[in-house]
N, C-alpha and C positions, 0 to 999 in steps of 0.2 A: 549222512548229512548232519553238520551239526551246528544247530541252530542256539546264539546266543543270546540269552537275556540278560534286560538290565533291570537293577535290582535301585530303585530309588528308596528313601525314607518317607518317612509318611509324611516328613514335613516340605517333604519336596512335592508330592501330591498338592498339599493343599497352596504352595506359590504358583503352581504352572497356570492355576484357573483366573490372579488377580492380576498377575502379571502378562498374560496373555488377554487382556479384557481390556486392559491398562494402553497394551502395543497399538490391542484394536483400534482405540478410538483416539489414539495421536496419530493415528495411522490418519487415521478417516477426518479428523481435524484438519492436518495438513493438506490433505488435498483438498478439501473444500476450499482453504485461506488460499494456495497456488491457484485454484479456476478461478476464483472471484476476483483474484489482482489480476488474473490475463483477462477475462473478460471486464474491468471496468473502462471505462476509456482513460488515457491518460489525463491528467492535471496540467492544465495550463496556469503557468506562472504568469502573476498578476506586474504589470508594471506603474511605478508611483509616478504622477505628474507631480510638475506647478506653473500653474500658466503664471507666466512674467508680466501679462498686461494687468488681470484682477487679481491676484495669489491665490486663486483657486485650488484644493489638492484634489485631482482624481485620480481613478486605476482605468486601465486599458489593458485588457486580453491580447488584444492583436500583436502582431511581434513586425510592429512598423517602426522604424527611427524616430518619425514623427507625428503627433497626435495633436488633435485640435481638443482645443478646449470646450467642455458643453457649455458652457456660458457666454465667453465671447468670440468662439470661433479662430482664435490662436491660434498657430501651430506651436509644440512646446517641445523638448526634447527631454527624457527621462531621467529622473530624478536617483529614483530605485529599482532595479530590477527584481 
């Protein structure tokens, strides 16, 4: 049986320990950065009013056509999404 070695230099010794430390912890970064975007909840895109009766500008979360105005009860239709 015959058994082969390998024969590194010394200066390959001493890359295996910084670069494998290095692998380590992009290893271990990435996965932390990928669980914490699937567990946060997604973002809800904000929509821009303006009520036409006062020119009030507000945002609305809700993903309705239509949204009343918090001041004078308007219906208004989206400005910006």
């Amino acid at each position: 049986m015959i058994i082969s070695t390998v024969c590194l230099s010394t200066n390959s010794y001493f890359m295996i320990g910084p670069l494998g430390a290095l692998t380590l912890a992009m290893g271990v970064s990435l996965f932390y950065a990928w669980r914490d975007a699937r567990l946060r909840p997604p973002r809800r895109r904000t929509r821009l009013y303006q009520c036409r009766e006062c020119r009030q500008v507000y945002e609305d979360r809700r993903n309705v056509p239509l949204a009343t105005c918090p001041q004078c009860g308007a219906f208004n239709e989206a400005v910006r999404r």
